[in-house]
C-alpha positions as CSV (number, residue, x, y, z in Angstrom):
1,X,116.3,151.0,40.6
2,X,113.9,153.3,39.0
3,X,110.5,153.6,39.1
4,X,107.6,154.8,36.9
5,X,104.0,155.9,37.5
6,X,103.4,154.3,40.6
7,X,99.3,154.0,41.2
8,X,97.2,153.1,44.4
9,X,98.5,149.7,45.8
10,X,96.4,147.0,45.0
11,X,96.8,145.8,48.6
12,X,95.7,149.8,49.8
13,X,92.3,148.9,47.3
14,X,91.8,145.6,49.0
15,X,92.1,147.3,52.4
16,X,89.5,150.0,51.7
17,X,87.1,147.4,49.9
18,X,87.1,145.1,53.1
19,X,86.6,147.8,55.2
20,X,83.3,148.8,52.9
21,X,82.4,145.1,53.0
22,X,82.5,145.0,56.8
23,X,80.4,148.1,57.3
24,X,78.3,146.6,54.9
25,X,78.0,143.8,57.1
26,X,77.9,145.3,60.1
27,X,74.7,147.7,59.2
28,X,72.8,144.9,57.5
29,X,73.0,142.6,60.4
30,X,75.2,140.2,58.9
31,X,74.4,137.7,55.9
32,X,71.7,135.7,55.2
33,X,73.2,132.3,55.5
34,X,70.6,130.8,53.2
35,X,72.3,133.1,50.5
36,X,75.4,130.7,50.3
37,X,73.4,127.4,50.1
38,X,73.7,127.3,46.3
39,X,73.0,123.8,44.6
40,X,75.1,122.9,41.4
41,X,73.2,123.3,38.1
42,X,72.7,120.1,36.5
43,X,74.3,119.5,33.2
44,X,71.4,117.0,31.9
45,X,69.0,120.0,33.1
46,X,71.1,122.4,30.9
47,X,71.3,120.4,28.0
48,X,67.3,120.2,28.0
49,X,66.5,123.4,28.8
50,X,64.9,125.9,26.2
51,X,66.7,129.6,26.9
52,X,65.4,131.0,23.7
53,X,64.8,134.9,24.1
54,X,67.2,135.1,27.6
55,X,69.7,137.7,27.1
56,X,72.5,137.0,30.1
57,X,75.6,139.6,30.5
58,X,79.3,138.2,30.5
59,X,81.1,140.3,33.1
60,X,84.8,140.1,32.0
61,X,88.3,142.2,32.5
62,X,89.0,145.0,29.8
63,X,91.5,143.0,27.7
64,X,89.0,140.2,26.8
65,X,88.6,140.2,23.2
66,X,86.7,137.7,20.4
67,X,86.2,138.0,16.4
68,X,82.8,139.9,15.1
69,X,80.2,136.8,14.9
70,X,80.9,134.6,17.9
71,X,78.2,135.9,19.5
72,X,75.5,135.5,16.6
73,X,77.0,131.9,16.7
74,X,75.7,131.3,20.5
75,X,72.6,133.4,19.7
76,X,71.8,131.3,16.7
77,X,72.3,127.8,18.5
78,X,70.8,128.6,21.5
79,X,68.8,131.8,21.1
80,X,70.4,133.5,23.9
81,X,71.9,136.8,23.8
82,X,74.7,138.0,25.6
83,X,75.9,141.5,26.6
84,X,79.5,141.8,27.5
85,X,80.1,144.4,30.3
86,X,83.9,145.1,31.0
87,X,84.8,145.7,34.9
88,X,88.7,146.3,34.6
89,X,91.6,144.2,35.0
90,X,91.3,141.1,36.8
91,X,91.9,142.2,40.4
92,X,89.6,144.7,39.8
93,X,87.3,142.8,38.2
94,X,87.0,139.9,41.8
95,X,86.9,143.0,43.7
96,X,83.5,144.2,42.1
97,X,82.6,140.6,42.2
98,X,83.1,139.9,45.9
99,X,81.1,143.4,46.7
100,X,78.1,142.1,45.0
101,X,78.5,138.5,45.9
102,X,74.7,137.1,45.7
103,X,73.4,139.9,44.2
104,X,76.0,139.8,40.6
105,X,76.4,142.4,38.3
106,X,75.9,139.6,35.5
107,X,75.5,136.2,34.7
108,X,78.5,134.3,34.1
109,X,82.2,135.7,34.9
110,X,85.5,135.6,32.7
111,X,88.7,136.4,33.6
112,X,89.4,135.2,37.1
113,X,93.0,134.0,36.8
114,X,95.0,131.2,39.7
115,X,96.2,134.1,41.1
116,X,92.9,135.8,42.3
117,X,90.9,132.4,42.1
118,X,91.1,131.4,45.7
119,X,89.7,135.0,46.4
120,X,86.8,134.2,44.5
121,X,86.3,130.5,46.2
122,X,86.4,132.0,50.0
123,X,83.9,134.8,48.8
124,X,81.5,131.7,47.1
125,X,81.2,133.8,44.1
126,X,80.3,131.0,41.6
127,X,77.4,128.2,41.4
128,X,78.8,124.8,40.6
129,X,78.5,123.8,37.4
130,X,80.6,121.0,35.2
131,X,80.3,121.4,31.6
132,X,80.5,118.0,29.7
133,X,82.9,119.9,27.3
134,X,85.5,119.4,30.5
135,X,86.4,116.3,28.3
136,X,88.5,117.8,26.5
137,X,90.6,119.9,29.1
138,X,93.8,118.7,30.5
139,X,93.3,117.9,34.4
140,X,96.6,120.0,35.0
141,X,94.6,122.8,34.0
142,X,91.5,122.5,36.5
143,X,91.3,123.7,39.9
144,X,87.9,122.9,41.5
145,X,86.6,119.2,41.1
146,X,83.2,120.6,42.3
147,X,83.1,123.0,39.3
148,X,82.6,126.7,40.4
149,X,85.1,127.5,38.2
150,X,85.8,126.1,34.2
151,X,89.4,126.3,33.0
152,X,88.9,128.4,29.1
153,X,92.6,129.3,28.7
154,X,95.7,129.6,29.7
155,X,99.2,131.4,29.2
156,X,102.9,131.8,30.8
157,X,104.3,135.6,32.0
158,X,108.1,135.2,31.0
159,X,111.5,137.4,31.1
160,X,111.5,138.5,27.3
161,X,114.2,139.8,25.5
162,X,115.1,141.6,22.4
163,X,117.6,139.6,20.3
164,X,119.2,142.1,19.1
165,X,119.9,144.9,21.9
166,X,121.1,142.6,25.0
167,X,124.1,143.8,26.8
168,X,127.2,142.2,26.8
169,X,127.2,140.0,30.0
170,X,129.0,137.1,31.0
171,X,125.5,135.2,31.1
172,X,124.7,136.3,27.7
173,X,127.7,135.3,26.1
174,X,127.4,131.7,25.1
175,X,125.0,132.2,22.4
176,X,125.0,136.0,21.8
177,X,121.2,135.9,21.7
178,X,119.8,135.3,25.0
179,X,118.8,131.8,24.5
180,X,120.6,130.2,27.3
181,X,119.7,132.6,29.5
182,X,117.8,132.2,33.2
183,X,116.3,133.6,35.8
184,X,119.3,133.7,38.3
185,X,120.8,135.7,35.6
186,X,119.5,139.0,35.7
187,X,121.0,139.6,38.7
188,X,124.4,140.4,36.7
189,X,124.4,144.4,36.9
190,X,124.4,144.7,33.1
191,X,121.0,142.8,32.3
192,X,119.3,144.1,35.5
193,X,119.9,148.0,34.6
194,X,118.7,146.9,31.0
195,X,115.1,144.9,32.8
196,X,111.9,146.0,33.3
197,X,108.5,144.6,34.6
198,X,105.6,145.7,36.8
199,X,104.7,146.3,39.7
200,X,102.8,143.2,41.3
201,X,100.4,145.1,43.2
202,X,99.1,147.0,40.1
203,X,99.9,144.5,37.3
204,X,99.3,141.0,36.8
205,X,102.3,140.3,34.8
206,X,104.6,141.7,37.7
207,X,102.9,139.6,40.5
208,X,103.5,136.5,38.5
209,X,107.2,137.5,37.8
210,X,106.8,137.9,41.6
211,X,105.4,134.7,42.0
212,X,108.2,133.4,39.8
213,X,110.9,134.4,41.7
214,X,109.1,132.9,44.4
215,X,108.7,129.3,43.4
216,X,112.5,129.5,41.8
217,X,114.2,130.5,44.9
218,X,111.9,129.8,47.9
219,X,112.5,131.9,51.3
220,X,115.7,131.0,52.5
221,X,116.9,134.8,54.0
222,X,120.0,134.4,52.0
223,X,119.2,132.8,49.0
224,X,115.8,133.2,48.4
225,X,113.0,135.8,46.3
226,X,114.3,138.7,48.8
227,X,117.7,138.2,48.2
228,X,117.2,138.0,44.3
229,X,115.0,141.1,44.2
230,X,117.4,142.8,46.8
231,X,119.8,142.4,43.6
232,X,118.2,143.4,40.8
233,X,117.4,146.6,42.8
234,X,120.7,147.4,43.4
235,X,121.6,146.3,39.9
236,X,119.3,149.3,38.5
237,X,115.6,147.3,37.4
238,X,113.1,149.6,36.1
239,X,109.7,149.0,37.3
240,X,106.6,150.4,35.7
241,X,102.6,150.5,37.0
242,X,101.3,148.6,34.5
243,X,102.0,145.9,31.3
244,X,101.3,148.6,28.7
245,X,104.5,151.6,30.4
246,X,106.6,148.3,30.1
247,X,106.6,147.2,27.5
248,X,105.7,150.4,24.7
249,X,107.6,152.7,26.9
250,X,110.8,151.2,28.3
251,X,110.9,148.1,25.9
252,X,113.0,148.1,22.9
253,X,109.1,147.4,21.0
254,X,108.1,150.7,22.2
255,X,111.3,152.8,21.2
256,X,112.6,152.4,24.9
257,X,116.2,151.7,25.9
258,X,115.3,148.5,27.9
259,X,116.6,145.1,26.2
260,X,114.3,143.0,29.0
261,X,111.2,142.6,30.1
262,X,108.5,140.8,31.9
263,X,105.7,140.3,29.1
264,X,104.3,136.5,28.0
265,X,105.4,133.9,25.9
266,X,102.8,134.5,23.5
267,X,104.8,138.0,22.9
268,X,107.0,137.0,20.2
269,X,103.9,135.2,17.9
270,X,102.4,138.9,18.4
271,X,105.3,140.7,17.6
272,X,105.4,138.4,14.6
273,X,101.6,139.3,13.5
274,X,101.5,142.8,13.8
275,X,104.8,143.2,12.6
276,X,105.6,144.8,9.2
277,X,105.5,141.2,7.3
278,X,103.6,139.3,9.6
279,X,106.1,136.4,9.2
280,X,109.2,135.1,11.2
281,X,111.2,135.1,13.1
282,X,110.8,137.1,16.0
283,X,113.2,139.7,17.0
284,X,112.1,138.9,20.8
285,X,113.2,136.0,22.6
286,X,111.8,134.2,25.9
287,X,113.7,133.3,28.9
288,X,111.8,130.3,29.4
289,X,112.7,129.0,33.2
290,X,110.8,132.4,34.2
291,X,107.5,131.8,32.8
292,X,104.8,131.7,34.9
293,X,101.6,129.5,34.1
294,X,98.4,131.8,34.4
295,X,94.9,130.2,34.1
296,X,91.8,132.2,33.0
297,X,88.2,130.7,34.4
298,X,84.6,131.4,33.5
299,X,82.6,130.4,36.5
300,X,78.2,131.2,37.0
301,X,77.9,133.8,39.3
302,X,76.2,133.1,42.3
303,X,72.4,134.8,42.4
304,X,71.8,134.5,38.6
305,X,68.4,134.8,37.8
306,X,69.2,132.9,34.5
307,X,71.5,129.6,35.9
308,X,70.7,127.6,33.2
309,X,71.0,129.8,30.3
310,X,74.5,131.1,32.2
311,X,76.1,127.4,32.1
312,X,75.3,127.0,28.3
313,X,77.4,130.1,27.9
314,X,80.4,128.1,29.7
315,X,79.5,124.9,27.3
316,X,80.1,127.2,24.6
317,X,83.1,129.1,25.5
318,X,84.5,125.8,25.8
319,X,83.4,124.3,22.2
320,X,85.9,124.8,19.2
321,X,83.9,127.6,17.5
322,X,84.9,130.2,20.6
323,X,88.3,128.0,21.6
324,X,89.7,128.5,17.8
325,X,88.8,132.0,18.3
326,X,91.1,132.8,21.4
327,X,95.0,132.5,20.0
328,X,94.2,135.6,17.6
329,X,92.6,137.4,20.1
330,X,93.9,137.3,22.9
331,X,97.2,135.6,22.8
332,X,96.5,133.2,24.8
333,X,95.6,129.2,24.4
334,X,92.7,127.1,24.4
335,X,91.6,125.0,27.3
336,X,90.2,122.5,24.7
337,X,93.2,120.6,23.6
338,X,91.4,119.3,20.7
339,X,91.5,122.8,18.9
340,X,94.2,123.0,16.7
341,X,96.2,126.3,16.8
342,X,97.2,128.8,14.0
343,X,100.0,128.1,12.4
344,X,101.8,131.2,13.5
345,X,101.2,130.0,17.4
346,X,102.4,126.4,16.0
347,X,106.0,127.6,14.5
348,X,106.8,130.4,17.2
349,X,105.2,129.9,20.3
350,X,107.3,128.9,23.5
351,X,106.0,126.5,25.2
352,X,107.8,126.2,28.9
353,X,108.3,122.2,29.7
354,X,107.7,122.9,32.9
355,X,105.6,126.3,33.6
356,X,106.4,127.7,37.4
357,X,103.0,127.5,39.3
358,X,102.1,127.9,43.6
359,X,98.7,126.6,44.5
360,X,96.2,129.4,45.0
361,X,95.2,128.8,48.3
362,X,99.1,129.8,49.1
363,X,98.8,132.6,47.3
364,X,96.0,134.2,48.5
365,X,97.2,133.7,52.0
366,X,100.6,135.4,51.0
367,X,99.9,137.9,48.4
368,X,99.5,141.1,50.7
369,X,102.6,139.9,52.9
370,X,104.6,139.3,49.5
371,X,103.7,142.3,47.8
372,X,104.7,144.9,50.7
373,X,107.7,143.1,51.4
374,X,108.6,143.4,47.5
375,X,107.8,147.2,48.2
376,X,109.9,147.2,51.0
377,X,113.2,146.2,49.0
378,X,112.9,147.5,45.8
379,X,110.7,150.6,45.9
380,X,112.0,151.4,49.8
């Protein structure tokens, strides 16, 4: 197993920001208990209500991206303007969030995925809110009848593989392209020294490859996730910090020698559209019982000064003009299933039947055990 530019554990960062939170605590007294007594905003009071001239701030993770106009759009329908602030990636962005729960750095929040979600719930981050434009998301993808947080996209982490470079293996060999591949099959020492993903407590793609390995293979001591890690580290994985080291750096993509790794389904429309011809087909395949369903939420942040305003931003990021604009963007899909999507997304996406998924409670109350035990075997 190798291993490249290992950063501070996420689990080490959650360690020293509860300790700060606890001090916090302990020299103000404790908290006001009033502070949590938040009523849900109204969506007849929303729909009446005359923002014009409120400027509200989106607080979002660094990767969130939307076309040049979408914000003149909301501006010109509702005469509120938004800043965007960006507050890193998504565990870092609920970590600033829980520090300054009740007193928010912004208005509304983006970027809160299934995996941190529950994080956000204990620390009552969010203000109820249910958007009539729920309507048109599928009840698979929402989380909280009560509304603190509105589904606005979603995606899969999957195995991915280039067509062209994977090894000979014995679980490669029925189609010579990877596309009866699975899971289980990386474990053959040829694929696993020519795999690499991330490590799950610095990168969201490797905790949900994590979490895939999880919900495939359960904890049986002998047959479970350990077990199947336990091989692929002594089959040679390389493991990276971050998405970005994987995928440019050991990836075929990125000139790399790697023929594997853990990236999204989405991967192959991108590396269709900023390929040379923008067309088909993809030279990257996905292994498709590894994929991993991720949701993004928006949710109003708790101690807004501007509540009102805040939930028409979540009505809007949930119409068609700002749901069209996410595919493109950010490689992701709509939560409004009445959007159509491009036609690149139509004739190349994958589209796992049926998505791996662990209910966020569970994972927030087995994320730090899971991620040093994944330490433990393959990093040692």
């Amino acid at each position: 197993m190798r291993y490249r530019n290992r950063t501070l554990p996420w689990g080490m960062t959650l360690a020293l920001v509860m300790v700060f939170m606890m001090a916090a605590g302990a020299c103000s007294g404790g908290a006001d208990e009033s502070s949590t007594a938040v009523e849900a905003i109204s969506a007849e009071v929303v729909a009446d209500f005359d923002a014009a001239g409120t400027t509200i701030t989106l607080v979002t993770h660094d990767s969130f991206l939307v076309s040049e106009g979408i914000w003149e759009t909301f501006t010109n329908e509702t005469g509120i303007t938004v800043d965007v602030v960006a507050a890193g990636d998504a565990g870092e962005l609920v970590s600033r969030a829980v520090l300054s729960a009740g007193a928010p750095e912004g208005d509304v929040l983006f970027g809160i995925d299934n995996t941190f979600v529950q994080r956000g719930l204990n620390a009552d981050l969010f203000v109820p809110y249910q958007s009539p434009n729920l309507a048109t998301v599928p009840a698979e993808l929402v989380i909280d009848d009560e509304g603190h947080v509105t589904p606005i996209d979603f995606g899969d982490v999957c195995v991915n593989y280039w067509i062209d470079a994977l090894p000979d293996s014995a679980a490669a060999s029925t189609s010579g392209a990877g596309a009866d591949l699975a899971l289980a099959d990386l474990t053959d020492p040829a694929l696993a020294q020519s795999f690499v993903t991330q490590d799950p407590e610095s990168s969201s793609p490797g905790f949900a490859l994590l979490l895939a390995t999880i919900a495939t293979f359960g904890d049986d001591p002998d047959t479970g996730w350990e077990n199947y890690w336990q091989q692929l580290a002594d089959g040679g994985v390389t493991v990276t910090s971050g998405w970005t080291d994987a995928y440019y750096g050991e990836f075929v993509a990125g000139g790399g020698d790697k023929a594997l790794v853990t990236s999204y389904a989405s991967s192959p429309v991108a590396e269709i559209v900023f390929g040379e011809t923008g067309e088909g087909p993809a030279p990257t395949g996905v292994i498709e019982d590894s994929c991993f369903r991720q949701i993004e939420f928006a949710g109003v942040l708790r101690g807004t000064e501007h509540p009102e305003a805040a939930a028409k931003l979540i009505d809007f990021m949930l119409s068609p003009t700002f749901q069209a604009d996410i595919p493109l963007n950010m490689f992701v899909l709509p939560a409004n299933s009445e959007v159509e999507l491009p036609p690149v997304f139509v004739d190349n996406l994958v589209t796992p039947t049926n998505p791996l998924t662990i209910d966020p409670a569970t994972i927030e109350a087995n994320r730090a055990e899971w991620t040093e035990r994944w330490f433990e075997i393959v990093v040692r």
